[in-house]
TIZA-57748 format. One line per field, with one value per residue (C-alpha): residue number from 0; x, y, z negated. Coordinates in steps of 0.1 Angstrom, whole numbers. Example, Ala and Ser with C-alpha at 12.3 -4.5 7.8 and 13.67 -1.06 7.14 Angstrom:
2
num 0_1
px 123_137
py -45_-11
pz -78_-71
# end
This chain:
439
num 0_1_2_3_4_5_6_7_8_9_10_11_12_13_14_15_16_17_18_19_20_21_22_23_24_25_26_27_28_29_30_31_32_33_34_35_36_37_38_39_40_41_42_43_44_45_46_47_48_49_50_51_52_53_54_55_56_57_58_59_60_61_62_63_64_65_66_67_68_69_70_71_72_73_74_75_76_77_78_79_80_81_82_83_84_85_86_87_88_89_90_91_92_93_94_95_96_97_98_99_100_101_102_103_104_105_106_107_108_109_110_111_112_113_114_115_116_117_118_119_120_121_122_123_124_125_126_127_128_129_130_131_132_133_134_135_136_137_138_139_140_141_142_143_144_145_146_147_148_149_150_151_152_153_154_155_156_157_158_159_160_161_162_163_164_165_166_167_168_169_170_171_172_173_174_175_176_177_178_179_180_181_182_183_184_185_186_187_188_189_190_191_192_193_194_195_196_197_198_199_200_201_202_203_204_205_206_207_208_209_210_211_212_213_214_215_216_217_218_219_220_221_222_223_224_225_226_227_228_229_230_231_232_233_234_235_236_237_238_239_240_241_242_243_244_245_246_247_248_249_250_251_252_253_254_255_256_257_258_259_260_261_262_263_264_265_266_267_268_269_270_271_272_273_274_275_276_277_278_279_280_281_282_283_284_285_286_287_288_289_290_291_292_293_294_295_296_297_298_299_300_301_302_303_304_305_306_307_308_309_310_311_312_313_314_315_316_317_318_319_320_321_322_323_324_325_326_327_328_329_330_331_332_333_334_335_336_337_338_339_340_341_342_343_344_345_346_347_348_349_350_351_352_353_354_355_356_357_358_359_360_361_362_363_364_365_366_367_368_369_370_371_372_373_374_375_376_377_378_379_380_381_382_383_384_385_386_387_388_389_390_391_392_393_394_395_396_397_398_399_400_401_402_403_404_405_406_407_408_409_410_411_412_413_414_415_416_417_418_419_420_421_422_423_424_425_426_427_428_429_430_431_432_433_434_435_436_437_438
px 823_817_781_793_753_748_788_804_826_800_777_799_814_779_764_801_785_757_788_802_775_754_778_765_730_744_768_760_719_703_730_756_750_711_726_758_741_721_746_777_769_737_750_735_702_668_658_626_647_677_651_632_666_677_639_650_678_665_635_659_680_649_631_662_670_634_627_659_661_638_653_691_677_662_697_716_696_705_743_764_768_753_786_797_766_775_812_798_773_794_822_800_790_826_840_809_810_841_840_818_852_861_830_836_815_784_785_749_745_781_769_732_749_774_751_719_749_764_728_725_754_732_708_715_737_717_692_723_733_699_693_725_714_695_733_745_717_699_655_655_689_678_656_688_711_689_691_728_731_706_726_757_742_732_767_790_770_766_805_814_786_793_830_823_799_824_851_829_817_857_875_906_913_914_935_909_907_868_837_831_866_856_824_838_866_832_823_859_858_825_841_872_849_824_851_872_845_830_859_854_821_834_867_850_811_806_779_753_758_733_722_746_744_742_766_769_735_717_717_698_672_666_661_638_622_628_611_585_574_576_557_530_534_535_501_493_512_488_499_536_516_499_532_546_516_517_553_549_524_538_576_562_552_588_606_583_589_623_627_602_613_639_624_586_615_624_590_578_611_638_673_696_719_690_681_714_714_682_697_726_709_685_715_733_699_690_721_710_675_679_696_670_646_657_656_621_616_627_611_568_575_584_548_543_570_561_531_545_566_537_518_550_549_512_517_549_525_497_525_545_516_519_554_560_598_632_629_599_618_649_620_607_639_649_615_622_657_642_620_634_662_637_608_639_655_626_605_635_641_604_597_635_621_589_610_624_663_676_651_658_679_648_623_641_645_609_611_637_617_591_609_625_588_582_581_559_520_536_549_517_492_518_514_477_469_486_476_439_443_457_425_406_421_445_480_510_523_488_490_524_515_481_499_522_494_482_512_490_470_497_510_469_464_494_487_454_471_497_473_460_493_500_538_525_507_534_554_529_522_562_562_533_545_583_587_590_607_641_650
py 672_635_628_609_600_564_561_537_563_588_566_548_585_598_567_567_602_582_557_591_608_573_575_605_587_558_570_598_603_570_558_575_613_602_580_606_632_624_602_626_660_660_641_649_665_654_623_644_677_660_645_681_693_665_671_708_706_681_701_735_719_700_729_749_729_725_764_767_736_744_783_773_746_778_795_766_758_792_781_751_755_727_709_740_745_705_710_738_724_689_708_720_683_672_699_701_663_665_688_668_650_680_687_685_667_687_715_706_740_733_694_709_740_713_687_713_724_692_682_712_701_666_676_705_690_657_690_693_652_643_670_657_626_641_643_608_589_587_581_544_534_558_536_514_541_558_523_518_552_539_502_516_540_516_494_522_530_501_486_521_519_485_492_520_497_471_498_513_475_468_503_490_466_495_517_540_547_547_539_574_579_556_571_607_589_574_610_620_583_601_633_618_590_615_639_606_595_626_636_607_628_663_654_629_640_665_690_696_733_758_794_820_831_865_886_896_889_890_856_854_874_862_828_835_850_818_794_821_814_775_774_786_765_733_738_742_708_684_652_661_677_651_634_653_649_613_608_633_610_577_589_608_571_555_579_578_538_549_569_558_517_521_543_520_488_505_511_476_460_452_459_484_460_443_477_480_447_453_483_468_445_470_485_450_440_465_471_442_454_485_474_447_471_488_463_450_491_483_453_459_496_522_530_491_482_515_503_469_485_506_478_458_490_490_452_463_491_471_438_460_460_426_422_402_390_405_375_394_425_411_397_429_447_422_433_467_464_446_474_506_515_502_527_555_544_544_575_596_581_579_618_629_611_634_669_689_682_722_721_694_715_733_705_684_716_709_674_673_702_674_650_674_676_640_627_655_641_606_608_634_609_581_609_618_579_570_595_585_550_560_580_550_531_510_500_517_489_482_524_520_491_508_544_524_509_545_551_528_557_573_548_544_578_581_545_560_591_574_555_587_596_585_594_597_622_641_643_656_682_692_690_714_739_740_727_760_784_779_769
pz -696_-702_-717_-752_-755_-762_-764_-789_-805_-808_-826_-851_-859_-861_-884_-908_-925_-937_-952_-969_-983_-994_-1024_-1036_-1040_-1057_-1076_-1091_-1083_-1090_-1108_-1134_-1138_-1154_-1182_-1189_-1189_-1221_-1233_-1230_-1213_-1236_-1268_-1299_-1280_-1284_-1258_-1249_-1242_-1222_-1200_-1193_-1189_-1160_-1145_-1142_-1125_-1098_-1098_-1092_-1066_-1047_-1039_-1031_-1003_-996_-989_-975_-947_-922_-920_-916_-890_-869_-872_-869_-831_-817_-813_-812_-845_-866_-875_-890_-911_-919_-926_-952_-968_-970_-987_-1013_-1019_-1022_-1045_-1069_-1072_-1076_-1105_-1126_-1132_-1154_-1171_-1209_-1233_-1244_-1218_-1202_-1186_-1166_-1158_-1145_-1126_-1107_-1103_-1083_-1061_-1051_-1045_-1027_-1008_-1002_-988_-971_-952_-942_-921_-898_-900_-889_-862_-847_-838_-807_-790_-800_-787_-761_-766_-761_-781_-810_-829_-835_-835_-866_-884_-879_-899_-927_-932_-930_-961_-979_-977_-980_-1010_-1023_-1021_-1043_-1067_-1070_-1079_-1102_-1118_-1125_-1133_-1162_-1175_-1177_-1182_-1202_-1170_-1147_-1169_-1186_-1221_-1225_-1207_-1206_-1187_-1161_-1156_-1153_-1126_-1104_-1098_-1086_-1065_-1045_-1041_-1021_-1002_-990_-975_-962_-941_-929_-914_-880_-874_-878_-855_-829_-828_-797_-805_-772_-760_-776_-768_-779_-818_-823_-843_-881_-901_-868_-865_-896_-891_-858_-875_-895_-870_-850_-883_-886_-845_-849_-880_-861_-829_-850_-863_-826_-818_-832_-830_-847_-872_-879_-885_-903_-927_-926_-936_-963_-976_-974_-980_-1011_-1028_-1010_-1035_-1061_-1065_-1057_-1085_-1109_-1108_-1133_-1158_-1152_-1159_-1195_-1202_-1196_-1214_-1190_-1198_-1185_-1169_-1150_-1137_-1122_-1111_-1094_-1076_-1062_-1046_-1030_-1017_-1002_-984_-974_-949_-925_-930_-921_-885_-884_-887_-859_-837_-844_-837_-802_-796_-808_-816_-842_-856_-857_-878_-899_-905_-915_-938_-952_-959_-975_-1000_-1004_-1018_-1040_-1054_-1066_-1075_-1094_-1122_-1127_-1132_-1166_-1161_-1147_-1125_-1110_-1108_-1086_-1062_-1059_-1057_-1026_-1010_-1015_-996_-971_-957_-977_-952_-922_-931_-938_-902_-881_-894_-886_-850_-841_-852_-832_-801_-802_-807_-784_-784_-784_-814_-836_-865_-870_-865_-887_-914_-915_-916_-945_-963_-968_-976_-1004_-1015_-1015_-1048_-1061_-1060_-1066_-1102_-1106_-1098_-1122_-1154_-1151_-1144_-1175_-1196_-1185_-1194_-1224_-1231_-1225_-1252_-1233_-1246_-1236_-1217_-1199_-1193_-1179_-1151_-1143_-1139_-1115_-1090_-1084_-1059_-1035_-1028_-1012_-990_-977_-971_-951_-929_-924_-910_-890_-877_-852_-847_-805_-796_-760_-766_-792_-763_-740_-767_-775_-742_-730_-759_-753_-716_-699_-727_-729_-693
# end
């Protein structure tokens, strides 16, 4: 059979699934299902409850995915069977996004129960997107192939959250009755675009020949058998450990600012519309970042430009307390694009470069599983910081921009552990560890 590795088609299918499932992001997680669900879903309901509510369910659905990941990635390596545990887990996204379309108002239990499964769906699928890359690209075109994935992401998402945007801003122009009517059509809009443009990778996307899968539920248990085996090992294999613990780090205060700039904009004064303003454009700059980023991967090296990128953070971090105009906020937001889809790109091309390749569903199971866990000391260290300046006397806007700054920590611890991280000598380790098992 004809090796599709490094192949046009292969790639362009492969990267389009980013394209489809980017929606879901924009759309629905950073975008609309926050704001209707206390506004609609919620109506009526305390502010303080709705928000413990919406915490719950991404808390529910995060570590679902996160205990889950790096099992189905075992079970998914002992067969060529990884698009299949995509196609599923993809299906879920698209019908439960779909759904929300039908959620009435005031039925928050409904909205929470559709939302953790479609994010479910998410994430549990991106295990299966990500180990895939291993049979697109070969080690020295993956860097850009991993960033072509990442820019495409961040257009594809951008162009429908854009629309939706403009949709919900001007609903009688567009046919609906309400705002509200538009907004519940945005969440059909990603349903339909994530299954459009998942179908080029599903059809065209050759999955690299496994071992044979075993029958009934033996399959399972030999995977957790499998997970139980490389959990062990990777503590043996140093340098991808170390990794691993590096990325947790510094991805952990990437989706803290990620998550926390729009709620840290409200508390400091911006409106709502700047927020989203500020958002779009992270999304539209950041798809020629991201391939840029990919390319100055190639050309001084992953860990370099993660480093740059790091430190580009470290600076946001510590600017971000100083911020006292929306102005400010749209500069920052640029920077953030600039480097976002570049730190996203690289991490996940320089970590599938030191894995073994019949591996990578389970490797990146544990890869993903961290990255599901990310944003947990981040908006722990923004909360206690606060609440200590708070203490002190400060106001609640000084508390707010000092809470903020804290996330710097995170982004130094994980440079500092990067730093002894040698991709050399990963390799030598995977390679000393795995070389002589499966042949």
């Amino acid at each position: 059979m004809q090796t599709q590795l490094d192949t046009r088609k292969a790639i362009i299918s492969w990267s389009l699934y980013d394209w489809a499932n980017s929606a879901f992001a924009t759309t629905i997680m950073a975008g609309f299902f926050p704001i209707f669900f206390k506004d609609f879903w919620s109506a009526g309901a305390d502010p303080v409850i709705s928000t413990a509510r919406l915490g719950f369910a991404n808390s529910l659905a995060s570590i679902t995915v996160a205990l889950m990941a790096p099992v189905l990635g075992a079970i998914a390596d002992q067969g060529s069977v990884k698009k299949k545990f995509l196609s599923f887990f993809a299906l879920i996204g698209v019908v439960m996004t779909s759904s929300l379309y039908l959620v009435q108002q005031g039925h928050w239990q409904m909205a929470i129960f559709t939302y953790v499964m479609a994010t479910i769906g998410f994430t549990g699928g991106n295990v299966f997107y990500d180990s895939l890359i291993t049979g697109v690209a070969s080690p020295k075109r993956m860097h850009r192939v991993s960033a072509l994935g990442f820019s495409l992401g961040y257009l594809g998402g951008g162009l429908l959250f854009a629309f939706n945007v403009v949709t919900t801003l001007y609903p009688n122009t567009f046919g609906f009755a309400s705002q509200a009517d538009a907004v519940k059509f945005s969440f059909l809009s990603v349903g339909i675009w994530w299954a459009v443009f998942s179908l080029p990778l599903l059809l065209l996307v050759r999955e690299p020949k496994g071992g044979t899968i075993k029958p009934g539920l033996a399959f399972v248990k030999e995977g957790f058998k499998q997970f139980i085996e490389t959990f062990h090992e990777l503590r043996k294999i140093k340098s991808v450990f170390l990794f691993l613990a590096a990325y947790w780090l510094y991805i952990d205060g990437v989706d803290t600012i990620v998550t926390m700039a729009v709620n840290y904009g409200q508390s400091i004064g911006f409106k709502t519309t700047d927020l989203i303003t500020a958002l779009l454009m992270v999304q539209f700059i950041g798809f020629p970042a991201a391939i840029g980023f990919g390319l100055l991967g190639d050309r001084i090296g992953a860990k370099r430009a993660i480093f740059i990128a790091i430190g580009v953070y470290l600076f946001i971090s510590i600017w971000g307390a100083f911020m006292t105009n929306k102005n400010e906020f749209y500069v920052m937001a640029g920077v953030i694009g600039l480097v976002q889809g570049g730190i996203q790109a690289l991490s996940r091309s320089f970590y599938a470069r030191i894995i073994p390749a019949d591996k990578s569903a389970e490797f990146f199971g544990f890869y993903n599983m961290l990255g599901k866990f990310a944003s947990v000391i981040g908006p722990v260290l923004i909360g206690l910081s606060g609440i200590a300046a708070r203490s002190l006397g400060y106001s609640s806007d000084t508390a707010s921009r000092i809470s903020i700054s804290s996330v710097s920590l995170l982004f130094i611890a994980g440079a500092l552990l990067f730093y002894f991280v040698d991709e050399d000598k990963a390799r030598a380790d995977v390679q000393a560890a795995y070389g002589n098992k499966d042949k």
